[in-house]
N, C-alpha and C positions, 0 to 999 in steps of 0.2 A: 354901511352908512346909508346907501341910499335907500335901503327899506324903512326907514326910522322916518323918511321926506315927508312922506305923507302925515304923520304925526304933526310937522312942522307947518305944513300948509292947510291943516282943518281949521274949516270953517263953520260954522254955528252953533246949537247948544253945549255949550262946555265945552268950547275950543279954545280957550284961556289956558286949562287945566292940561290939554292934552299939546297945546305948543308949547310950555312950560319945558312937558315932560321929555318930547320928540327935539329941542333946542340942547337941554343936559341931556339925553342920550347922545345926539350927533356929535357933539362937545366933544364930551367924555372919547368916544371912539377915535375925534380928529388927534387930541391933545396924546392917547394912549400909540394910535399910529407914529406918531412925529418921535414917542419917546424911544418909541422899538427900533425906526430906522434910524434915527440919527444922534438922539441921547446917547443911548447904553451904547452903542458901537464906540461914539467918541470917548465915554469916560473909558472906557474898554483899554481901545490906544494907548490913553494916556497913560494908567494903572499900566501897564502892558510895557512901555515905555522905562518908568523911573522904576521897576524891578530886575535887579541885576541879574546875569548869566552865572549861574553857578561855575563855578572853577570846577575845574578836569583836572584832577590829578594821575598823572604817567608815572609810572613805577618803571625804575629799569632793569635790569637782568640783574645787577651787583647788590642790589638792594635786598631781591627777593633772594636770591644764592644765599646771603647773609641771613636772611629771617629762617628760612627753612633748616642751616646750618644749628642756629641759635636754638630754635623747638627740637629739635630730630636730640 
């Protein structure tokens, strides 16, 4: 961002055009910074959050005796 400064602070022939442009570039980078650190993290959490833990399911000894019992 602070190489783009000077874009922002020229002064005289066609320095309308060139603050314009050095103003939407620092923008753009401030607006893009703020979304990387603190946007997407938080929606991240959230999404992160209201998605359930899948179930674990244990199989016991009596269960599998019986299945392999059942195949064999």
């Amino acid at each position: 961002m602070v190489g783009h400064f000077p874009l922002v602070l020229a002064a005289g022939p066609g320095a309308g055009a060139r603050n314009s442009i050095g103003i939407m570039l620092v923008s753009g980078m401030i607006i893009g910074t703020v979304f990387t650190l603190f946007v997407v993290p938080s929606v991240y959490v959230l999404v992160a959050r209201t998605r359930a833990a899948p179930a674990v399911v244990v199989e016991t000894g009596a269960d599998t005796a019986g299945l392999t019992a059942a195949v064999s």
